[in-house]
Backbone as XML, in Angstrom:
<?xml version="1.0"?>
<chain id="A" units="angstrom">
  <residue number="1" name="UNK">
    <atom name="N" x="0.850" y="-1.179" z="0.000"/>
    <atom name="CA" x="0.000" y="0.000" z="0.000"/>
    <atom name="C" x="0.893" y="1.238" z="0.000"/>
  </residue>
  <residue number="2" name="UNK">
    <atom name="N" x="0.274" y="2.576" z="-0.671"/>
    <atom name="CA" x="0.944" y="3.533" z="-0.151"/>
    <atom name="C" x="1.019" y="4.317" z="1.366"/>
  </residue>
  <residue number="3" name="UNK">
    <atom name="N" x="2.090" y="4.572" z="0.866"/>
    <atom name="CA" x="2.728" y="5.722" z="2.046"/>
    <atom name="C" x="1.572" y="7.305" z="2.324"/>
  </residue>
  <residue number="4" name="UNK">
    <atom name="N" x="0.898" y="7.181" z="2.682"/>
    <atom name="CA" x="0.459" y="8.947" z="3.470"/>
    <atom name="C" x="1.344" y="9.795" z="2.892"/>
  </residue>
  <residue number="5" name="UNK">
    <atom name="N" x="2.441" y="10.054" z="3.333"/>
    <atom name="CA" x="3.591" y="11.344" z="3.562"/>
    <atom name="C" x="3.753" y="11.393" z="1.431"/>
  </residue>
  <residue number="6" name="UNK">
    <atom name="N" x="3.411" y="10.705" z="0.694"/>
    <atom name="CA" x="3.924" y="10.080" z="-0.382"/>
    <atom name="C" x="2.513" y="10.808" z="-1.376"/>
  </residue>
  <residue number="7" name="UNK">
    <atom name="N" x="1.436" y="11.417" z="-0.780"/>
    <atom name="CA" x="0.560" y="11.407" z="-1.540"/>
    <atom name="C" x="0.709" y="12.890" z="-2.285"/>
  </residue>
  <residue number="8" name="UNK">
    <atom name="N" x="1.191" y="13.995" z="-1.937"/>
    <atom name="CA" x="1.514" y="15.348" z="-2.626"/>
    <atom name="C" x="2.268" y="15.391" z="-3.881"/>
  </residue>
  <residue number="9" name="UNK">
    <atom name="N" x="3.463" y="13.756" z="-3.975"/>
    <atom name="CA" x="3.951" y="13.588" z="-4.827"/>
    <atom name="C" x="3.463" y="13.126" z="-6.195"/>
  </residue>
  <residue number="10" name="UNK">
    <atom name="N" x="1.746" y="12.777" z="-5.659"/>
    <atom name="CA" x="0.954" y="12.030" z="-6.919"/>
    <atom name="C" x="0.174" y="12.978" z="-7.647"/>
  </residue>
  <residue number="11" name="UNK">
    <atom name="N" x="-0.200" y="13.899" z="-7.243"/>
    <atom name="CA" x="-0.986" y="15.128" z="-8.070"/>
    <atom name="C" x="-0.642" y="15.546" z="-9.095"/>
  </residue>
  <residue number="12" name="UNK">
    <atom name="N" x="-0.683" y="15.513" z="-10.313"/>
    <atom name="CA" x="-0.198" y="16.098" z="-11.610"/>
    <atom name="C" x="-0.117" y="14.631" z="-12.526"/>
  </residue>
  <residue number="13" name="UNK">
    <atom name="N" x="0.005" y="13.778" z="-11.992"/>
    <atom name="CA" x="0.368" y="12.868" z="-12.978"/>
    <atom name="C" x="-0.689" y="12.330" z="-13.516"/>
  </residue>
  <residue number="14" name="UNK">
    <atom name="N" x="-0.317" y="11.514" z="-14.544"/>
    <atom name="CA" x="-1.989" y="10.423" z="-15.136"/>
    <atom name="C" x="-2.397" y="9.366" z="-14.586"/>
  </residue>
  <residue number="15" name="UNK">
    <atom name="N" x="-3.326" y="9.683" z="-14.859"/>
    <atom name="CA" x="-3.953" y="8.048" z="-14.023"/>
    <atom name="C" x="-4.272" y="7.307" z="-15.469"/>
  </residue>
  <residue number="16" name="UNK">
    <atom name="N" x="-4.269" y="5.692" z="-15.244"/>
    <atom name="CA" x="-3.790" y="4.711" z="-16.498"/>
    <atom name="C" x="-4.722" y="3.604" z="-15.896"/>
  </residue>
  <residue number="17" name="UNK">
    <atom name="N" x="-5.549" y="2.970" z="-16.274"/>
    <atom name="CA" x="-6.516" y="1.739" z="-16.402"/>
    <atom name="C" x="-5.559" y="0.654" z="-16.572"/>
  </residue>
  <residue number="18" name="UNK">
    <atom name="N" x="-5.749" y="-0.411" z="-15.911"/>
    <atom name="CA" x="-5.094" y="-1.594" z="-16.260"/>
    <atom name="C" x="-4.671" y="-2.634" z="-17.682"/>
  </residue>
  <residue number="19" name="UNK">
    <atom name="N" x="-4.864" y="-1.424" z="-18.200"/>
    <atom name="CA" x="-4.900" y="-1.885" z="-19.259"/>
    <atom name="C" x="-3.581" y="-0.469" z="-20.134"/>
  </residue>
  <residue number="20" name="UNK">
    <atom name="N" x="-3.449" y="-0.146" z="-19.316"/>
    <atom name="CA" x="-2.262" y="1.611" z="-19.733"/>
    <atom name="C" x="-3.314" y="2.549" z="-20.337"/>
  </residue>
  <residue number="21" name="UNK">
    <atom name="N" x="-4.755" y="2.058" z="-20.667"/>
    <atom name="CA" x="-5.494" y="3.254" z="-21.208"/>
    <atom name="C" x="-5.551" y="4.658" z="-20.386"/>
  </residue>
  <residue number="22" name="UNK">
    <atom name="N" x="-5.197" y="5.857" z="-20.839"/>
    <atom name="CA" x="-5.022" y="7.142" z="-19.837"/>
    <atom name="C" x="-6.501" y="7.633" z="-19.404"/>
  </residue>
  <residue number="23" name="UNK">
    <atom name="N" x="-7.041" y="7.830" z="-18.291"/>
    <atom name="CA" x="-8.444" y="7.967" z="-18.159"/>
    <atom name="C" x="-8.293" y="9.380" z="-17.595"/>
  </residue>
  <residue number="24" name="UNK">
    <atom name="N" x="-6.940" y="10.312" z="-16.834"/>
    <atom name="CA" x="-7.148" y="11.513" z="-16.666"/>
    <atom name="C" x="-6.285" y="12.160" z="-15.554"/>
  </residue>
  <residue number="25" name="UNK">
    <atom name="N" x="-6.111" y="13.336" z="-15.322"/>
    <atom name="CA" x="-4.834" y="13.691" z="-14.136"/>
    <atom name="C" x="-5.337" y="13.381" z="-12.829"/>
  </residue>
  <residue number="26" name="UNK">
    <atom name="N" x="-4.479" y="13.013" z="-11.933"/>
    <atom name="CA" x="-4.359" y="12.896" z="-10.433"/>
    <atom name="C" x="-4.953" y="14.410" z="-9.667"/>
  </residue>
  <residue number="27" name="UNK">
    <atom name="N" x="-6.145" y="14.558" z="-9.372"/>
    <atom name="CA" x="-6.336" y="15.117" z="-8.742"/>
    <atom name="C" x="-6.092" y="15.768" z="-7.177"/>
  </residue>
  <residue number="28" name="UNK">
    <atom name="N" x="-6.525" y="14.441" z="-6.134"/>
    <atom name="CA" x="-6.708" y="14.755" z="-5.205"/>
    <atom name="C" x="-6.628" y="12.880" z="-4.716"/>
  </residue>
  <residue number="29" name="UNK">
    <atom name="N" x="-5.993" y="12.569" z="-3.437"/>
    <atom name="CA" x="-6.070" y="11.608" z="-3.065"/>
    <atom name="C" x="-7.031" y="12.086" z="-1.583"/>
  </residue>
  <residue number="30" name="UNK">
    <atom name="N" x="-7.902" y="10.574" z="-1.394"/>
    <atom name="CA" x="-8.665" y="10.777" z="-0.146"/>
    <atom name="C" x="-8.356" y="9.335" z="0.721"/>
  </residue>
  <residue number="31" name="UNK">
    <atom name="N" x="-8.207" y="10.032" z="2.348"/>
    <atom name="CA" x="-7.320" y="8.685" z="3.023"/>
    <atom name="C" x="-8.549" y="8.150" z="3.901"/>
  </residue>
  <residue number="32" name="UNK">
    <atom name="N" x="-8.513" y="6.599" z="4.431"/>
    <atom name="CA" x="-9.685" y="6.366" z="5.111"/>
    <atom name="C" x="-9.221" y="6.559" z="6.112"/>
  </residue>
  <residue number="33" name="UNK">
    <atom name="N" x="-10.786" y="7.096" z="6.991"/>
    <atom name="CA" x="-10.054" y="8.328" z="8.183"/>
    <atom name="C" x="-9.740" y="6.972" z="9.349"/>
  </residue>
  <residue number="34" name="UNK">
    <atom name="N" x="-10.395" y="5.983" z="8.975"/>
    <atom name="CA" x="-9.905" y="4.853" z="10.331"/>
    <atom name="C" x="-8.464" y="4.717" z="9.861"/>
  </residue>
  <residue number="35" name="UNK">
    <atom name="N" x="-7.818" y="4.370" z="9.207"/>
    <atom name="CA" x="-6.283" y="3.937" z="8.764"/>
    <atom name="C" x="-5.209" y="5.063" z="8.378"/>
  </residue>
  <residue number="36" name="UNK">
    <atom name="N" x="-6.247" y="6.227" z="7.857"/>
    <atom name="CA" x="-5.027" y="7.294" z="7.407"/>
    <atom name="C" x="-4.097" y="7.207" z="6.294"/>
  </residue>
  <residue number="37" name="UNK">
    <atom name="N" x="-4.683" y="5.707" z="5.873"/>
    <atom name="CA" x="-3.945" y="5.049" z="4.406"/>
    <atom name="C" x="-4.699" y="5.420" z="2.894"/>
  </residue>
  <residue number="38" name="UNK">
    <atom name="N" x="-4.006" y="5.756" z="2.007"/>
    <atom name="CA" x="-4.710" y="6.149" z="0.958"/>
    <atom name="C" x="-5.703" y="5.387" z="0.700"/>
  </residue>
  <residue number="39" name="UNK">
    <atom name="N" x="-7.438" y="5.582" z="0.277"/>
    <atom name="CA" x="-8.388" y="4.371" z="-0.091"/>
    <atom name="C" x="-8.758" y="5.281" z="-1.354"/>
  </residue>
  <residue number="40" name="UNK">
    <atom name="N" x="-9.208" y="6.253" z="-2.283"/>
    <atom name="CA" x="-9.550" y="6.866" z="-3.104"/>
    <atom name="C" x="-8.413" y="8.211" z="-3.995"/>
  </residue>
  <residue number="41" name="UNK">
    <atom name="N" x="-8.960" y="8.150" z="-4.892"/>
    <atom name="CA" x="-8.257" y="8.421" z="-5.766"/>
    <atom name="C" x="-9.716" y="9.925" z="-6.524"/>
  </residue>
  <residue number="42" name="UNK">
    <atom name="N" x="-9.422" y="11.118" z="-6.588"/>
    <atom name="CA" x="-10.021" y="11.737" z="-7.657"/>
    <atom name="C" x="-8.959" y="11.955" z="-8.745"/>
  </residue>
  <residue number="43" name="UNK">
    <atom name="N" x="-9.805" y="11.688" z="-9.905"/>
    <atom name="CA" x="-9.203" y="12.164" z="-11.388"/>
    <atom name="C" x="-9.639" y="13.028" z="-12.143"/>
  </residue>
  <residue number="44" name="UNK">
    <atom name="N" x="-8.743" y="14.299" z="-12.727"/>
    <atom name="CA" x="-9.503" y="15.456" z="-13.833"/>
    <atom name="C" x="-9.772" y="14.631" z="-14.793"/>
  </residue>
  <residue number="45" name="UNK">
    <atom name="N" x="-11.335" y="14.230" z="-15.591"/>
    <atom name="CA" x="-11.492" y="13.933" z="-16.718"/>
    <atom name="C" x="-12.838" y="14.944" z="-17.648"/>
  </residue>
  <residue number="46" name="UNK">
    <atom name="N" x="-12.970" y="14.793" z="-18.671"/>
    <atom name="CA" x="-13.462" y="15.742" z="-19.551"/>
    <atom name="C" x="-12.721" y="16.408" z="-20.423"/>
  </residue>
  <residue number="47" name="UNK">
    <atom name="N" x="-13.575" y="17.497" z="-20.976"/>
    <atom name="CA" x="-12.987" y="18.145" z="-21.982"/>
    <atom name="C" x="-12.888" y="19.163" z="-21.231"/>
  </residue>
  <residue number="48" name="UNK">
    <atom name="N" x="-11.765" y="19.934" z="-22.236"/>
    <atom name="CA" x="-11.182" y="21.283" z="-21.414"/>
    <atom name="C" x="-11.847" y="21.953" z="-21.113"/>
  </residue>
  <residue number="49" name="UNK">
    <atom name="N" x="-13.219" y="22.546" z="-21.558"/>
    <atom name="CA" x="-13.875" y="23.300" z="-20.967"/>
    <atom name="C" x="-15.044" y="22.610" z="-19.881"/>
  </residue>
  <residue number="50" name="UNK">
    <atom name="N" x="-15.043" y="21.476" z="-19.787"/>
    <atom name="CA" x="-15.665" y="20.800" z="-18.896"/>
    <atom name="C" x="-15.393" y="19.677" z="-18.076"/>
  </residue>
  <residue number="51" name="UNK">
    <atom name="N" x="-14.294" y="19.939" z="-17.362"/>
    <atom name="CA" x="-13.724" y="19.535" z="-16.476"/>
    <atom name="C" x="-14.642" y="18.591" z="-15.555"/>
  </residue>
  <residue number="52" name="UNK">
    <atom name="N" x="-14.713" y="17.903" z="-14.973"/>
    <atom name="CA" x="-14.919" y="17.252" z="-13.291"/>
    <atom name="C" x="-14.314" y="16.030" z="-12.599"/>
  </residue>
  <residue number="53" name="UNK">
    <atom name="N" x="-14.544" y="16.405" z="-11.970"/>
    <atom name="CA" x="-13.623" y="15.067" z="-11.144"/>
    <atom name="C" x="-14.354" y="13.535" z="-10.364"/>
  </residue>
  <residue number="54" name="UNK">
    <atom name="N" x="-14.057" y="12.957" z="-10.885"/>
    <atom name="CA" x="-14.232" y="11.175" z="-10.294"/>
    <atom name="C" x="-13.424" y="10.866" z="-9.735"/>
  </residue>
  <residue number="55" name="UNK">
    <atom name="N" x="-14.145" y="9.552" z="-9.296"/>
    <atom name="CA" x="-13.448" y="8.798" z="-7.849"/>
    <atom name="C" x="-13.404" y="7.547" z="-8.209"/>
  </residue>
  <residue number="56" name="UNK">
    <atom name="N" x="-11.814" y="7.259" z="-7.771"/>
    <atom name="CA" x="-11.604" y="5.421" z="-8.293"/>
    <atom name="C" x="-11.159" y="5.281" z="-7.179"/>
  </residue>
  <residue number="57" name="UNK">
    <atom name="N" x="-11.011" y="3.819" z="-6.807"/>
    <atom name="CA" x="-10.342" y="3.149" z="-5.284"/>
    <atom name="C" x="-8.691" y="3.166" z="-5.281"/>
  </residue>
  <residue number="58" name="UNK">
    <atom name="N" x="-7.650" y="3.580" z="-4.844"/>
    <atom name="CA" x="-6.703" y="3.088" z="-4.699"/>
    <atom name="C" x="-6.457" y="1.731" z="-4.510"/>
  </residue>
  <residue number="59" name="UNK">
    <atom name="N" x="-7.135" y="0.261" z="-3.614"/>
    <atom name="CA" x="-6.728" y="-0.794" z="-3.663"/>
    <atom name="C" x="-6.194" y="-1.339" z="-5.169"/>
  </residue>
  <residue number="60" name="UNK">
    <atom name="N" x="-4.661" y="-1.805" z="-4.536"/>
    <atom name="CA" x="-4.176" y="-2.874" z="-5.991"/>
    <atom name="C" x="-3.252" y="-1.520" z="-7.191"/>
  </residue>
  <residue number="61" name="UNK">
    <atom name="N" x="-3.952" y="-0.338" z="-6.651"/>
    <atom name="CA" x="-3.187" y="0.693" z="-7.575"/>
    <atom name="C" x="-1.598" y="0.344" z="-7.063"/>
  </residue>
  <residue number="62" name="UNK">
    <atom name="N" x="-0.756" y="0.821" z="-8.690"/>
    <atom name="CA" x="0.833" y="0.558" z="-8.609"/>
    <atom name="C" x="0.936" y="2.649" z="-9.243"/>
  </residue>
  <residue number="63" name="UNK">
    <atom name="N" x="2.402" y="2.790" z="-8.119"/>
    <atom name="CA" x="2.727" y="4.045" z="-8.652"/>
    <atom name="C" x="3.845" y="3.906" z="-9.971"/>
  </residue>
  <residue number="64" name="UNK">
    <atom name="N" x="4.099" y="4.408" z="-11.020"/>
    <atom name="CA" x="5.167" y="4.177" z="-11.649"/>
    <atom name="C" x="5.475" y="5.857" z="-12.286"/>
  </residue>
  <residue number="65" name="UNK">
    <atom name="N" x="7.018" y="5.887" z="-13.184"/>
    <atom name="CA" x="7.537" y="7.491" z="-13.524"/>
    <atom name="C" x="6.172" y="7.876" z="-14.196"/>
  </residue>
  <residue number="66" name="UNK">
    <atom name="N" x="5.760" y="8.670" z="-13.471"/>
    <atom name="CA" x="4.579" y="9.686" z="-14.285"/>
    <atom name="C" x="3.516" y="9.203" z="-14.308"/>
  </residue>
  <residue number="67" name="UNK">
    <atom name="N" x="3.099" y="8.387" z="-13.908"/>
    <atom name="CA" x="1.223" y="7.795" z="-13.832"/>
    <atom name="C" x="1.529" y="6.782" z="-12.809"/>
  </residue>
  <residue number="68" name="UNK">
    <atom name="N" x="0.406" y="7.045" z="-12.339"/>
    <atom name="CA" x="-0.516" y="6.293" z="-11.386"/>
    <atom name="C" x="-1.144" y="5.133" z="-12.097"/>
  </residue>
  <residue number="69" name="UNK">
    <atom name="N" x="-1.348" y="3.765" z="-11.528"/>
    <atom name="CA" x="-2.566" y="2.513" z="-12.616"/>
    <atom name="C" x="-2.853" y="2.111" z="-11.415"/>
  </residue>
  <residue number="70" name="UNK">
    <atom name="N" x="-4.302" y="2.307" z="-11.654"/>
    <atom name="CA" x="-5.697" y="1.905" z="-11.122"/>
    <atom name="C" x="-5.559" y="0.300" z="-11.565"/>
  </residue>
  <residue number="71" name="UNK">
    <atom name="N" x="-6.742" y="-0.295" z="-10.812"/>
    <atom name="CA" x="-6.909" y="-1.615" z="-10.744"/>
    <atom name="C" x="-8.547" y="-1.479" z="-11.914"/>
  </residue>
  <residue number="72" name="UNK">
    <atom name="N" x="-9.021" y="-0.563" z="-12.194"/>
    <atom name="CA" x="-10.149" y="-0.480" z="-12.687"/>
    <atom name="C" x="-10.035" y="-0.190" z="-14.310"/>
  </residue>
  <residue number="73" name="UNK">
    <atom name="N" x="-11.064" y="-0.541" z="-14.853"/>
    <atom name="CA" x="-11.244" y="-0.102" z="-16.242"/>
    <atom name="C" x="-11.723" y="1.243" z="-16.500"/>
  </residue>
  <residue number="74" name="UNK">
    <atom name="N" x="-11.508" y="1.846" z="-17.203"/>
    <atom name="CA" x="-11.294" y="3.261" z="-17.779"/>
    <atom name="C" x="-13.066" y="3.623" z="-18.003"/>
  </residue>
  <residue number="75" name="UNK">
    <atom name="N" x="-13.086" y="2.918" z="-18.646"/>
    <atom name="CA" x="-14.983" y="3.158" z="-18.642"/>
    <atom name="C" x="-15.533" y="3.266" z="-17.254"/>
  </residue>
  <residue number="76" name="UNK">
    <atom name="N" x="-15.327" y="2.059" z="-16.424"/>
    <atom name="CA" x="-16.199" y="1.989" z="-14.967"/>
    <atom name="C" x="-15.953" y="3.146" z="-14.320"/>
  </residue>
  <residue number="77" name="UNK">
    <atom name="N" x="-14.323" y="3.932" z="-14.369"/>
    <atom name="CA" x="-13.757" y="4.962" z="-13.526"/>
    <atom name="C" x="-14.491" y="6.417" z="-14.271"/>
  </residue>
  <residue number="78" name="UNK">
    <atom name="N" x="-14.441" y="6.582" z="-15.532"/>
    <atom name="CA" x="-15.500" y="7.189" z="-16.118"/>
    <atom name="C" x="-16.964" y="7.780" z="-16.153"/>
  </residue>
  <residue number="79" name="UNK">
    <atom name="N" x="-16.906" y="6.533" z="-15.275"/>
    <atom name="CA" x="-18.904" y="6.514" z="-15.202"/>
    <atom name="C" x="-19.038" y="6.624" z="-13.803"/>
  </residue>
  <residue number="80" name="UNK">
    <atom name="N" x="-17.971" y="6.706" z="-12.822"/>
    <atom name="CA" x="-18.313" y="6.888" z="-11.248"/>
    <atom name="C" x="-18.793" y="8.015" z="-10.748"/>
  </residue>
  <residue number="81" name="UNK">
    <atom name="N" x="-19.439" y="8.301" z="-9.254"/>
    <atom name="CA" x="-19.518" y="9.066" z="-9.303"/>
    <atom name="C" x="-18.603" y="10.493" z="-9.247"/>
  </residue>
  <residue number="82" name="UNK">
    <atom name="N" x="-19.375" y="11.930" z="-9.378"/>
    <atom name="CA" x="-18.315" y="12.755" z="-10.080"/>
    <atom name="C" x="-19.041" y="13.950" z="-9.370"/>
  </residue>
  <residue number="83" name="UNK">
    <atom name="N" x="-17.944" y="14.828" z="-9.125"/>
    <atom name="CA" x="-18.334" y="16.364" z="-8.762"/>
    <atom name="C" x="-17.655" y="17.404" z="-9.868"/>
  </residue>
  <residue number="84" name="UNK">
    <atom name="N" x="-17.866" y="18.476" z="-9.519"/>
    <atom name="CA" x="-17.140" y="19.598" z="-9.773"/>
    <atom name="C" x="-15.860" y="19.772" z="-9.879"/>
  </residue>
  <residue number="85" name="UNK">
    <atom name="N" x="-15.096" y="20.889" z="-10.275"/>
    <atom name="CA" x="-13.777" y="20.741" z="-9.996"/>
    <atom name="C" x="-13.844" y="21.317" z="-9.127"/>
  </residue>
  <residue number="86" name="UNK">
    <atom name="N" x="-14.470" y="22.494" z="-8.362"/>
    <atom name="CA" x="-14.679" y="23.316" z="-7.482"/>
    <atom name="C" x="-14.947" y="22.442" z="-6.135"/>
  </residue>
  <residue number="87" name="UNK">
    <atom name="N" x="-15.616" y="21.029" z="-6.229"/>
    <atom name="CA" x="-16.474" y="20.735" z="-5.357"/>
    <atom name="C" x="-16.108" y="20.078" z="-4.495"/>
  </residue>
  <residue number="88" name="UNK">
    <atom name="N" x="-16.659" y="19.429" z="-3.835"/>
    <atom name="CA" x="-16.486" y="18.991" z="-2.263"/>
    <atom name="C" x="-17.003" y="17.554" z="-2.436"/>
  </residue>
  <residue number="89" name="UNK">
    <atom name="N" x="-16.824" y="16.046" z="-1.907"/>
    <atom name="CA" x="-17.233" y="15.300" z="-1.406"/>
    <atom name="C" x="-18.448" y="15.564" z="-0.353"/>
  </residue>
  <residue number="90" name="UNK">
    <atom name="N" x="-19.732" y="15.533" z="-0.220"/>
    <atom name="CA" x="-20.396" y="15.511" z="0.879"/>
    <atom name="C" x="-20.276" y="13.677" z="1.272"/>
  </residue>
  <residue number="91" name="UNK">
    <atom name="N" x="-20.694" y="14.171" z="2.878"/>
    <atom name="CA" x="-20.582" y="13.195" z="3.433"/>
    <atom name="C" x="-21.777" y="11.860" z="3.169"/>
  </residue>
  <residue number="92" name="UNK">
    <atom name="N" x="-22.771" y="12.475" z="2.397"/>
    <atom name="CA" x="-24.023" y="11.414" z="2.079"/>
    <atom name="C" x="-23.750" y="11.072" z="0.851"/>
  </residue>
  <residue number="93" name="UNK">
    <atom name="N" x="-22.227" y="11.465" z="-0.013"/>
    <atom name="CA" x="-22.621" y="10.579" z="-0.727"/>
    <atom name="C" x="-21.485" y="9.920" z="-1.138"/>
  </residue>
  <residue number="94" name="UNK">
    <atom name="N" x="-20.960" y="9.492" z="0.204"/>
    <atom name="CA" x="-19.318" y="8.584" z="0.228"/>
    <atom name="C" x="-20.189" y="7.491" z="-0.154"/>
  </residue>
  <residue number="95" name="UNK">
    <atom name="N" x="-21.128" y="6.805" z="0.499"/>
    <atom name="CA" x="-22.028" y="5.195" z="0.719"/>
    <atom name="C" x="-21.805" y="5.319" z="-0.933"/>
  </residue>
  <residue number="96" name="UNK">
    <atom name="N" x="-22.642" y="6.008" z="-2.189"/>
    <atom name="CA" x="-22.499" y="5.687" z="-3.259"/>
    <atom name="C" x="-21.030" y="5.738" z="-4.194"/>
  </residue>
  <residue number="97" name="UNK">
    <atom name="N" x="-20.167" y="6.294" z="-3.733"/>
    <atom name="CA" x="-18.707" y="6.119" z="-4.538"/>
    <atom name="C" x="-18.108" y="4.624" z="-4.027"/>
  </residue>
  <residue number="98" name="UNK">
    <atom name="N" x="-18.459" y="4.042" z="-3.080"/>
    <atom name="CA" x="-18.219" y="2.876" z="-2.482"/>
    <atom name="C" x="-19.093" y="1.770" z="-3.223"/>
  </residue>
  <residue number="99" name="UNK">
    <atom name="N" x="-20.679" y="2.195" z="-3.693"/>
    <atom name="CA" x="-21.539" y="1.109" z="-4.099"/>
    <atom name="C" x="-21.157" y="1.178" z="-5.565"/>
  </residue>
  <residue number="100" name="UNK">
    <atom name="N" x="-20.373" y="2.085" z="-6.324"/>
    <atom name="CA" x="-20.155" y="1.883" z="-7.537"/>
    <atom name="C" x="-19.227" y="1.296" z="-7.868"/>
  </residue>
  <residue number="101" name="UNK">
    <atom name="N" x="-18.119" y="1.213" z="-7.051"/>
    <atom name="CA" x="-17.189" y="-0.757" z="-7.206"/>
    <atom name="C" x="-17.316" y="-1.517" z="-6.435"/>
  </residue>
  <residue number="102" name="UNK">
    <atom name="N" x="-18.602" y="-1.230" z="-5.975"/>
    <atom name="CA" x="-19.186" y="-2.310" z="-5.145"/>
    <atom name="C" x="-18.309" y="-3.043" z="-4.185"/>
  </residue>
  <residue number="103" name="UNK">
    <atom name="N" x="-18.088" y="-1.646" z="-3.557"/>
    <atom name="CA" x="-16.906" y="-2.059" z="-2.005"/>
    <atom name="C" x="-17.868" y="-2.008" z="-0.986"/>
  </residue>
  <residue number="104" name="UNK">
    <atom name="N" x="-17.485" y="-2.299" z="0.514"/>
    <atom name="CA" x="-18.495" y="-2.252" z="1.203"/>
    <atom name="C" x="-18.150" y="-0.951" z="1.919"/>
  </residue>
  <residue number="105" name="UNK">
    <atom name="N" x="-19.005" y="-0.423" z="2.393"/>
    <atom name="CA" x="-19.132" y="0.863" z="3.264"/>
    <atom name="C" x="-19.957" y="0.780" z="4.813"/>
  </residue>
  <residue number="106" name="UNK">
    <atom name="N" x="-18.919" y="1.438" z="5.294"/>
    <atom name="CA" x="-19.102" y="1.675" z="6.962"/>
    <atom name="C" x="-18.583" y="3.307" z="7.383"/>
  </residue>
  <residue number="107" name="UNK">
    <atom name="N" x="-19.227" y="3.695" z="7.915"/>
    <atom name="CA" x="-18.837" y="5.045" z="8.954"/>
    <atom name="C" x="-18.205" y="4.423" z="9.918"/>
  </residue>
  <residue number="108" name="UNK">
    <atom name="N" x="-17.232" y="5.643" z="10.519"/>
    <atom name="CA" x="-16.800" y="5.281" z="11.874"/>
    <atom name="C" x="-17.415" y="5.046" z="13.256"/>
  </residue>
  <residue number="109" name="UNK">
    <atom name="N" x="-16.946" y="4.176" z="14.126"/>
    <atom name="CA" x="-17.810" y="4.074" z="15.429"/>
    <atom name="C" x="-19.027" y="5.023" z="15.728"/>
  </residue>
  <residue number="110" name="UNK">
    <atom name="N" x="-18.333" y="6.230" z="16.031"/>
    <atom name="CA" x="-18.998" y="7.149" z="16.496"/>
    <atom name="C" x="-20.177" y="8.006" z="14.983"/>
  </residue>
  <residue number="111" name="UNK">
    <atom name="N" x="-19.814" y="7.338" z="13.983"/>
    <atom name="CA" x="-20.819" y="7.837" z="12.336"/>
    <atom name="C" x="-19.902" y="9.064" z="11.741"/>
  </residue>
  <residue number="112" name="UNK">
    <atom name="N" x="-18.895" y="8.719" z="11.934"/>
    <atom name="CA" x="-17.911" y="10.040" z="11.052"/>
    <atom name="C" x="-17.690" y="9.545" z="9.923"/>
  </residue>
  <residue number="113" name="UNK">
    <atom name="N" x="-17.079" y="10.380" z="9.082"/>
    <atom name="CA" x="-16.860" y="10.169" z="7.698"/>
    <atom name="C" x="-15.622" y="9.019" z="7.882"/>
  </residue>
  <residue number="114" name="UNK">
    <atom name="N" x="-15.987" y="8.496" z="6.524"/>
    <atom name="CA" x="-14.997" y="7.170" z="5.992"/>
    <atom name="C" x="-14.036" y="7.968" z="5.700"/>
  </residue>
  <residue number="115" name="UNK">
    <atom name="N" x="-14.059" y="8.912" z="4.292"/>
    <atom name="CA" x="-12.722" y="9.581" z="3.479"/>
    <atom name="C" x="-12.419" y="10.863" z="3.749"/>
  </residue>
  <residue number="116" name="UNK">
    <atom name="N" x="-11.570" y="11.604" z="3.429"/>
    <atom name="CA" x="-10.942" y="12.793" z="4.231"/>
    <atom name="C" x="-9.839" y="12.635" z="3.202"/>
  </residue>
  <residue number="117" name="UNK">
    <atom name="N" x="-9.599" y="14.367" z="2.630"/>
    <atom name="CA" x="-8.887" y="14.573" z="1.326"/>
    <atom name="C" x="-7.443" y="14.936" z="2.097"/>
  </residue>
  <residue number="118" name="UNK">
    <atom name="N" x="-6.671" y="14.617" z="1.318"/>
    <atom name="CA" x="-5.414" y="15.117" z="1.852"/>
    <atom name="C" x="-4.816" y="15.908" z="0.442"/>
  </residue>
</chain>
């Protein structure tokens, strides 16, 4: 898994489908707040004037010179859910970025958020 301290170094680069297809730049990594270990991934995809950002899982992702590769296919990461570039994760709708690779989802003990952007 990755390193925390390691994640400022991933922003700018491409993100690459398992397959090397390029699906879009490294946005923003989000860590799960129980572990503090990277679990999500946002990516810039669109066209230039219409930017937004999606969410793929880090599990199984490999870092290499200049891109990031996802464990996912370029279409599925495509079609996830997606905000703004401006925008924010709300907290109601972590449960669905989780049900769209059909990971399982839990809040913390006390019902705090799962992800938290670094």
């Amino acid at each position: 898994m990755f390193e925390a301290e390691d994640v400022r170094e991933w922003r700018g680069h491409n993100v690459v489908d398992h397959e090397r297809h390029r699906i879009g730049v490294l946005e923003a990594v989000y860590v799960d707040t129980a572990t503090d270990q990277p679990a999500f991934a946002t990516v810039t995809v669109g066209l230039p004037t219409r930017h937004r950002l999606v969410f793929v899982p880090l599990g199984g992702a490999t870092v290499g010179p200049g891109y990031l590769k996802v464990a996912y296919d370029k279409k599925q990461v495509k079609e996830a859910p997606s905000m703004g570039t401006d925008g924010e994760l709300l907290a109601e709708n972590e449960k669905t970025v989780f049900a769209h690779y059909e990971l399982a989802y839990r809040t913390g003990a006390g019902g705090e958020r799962r992800l938290a952007r670094r």
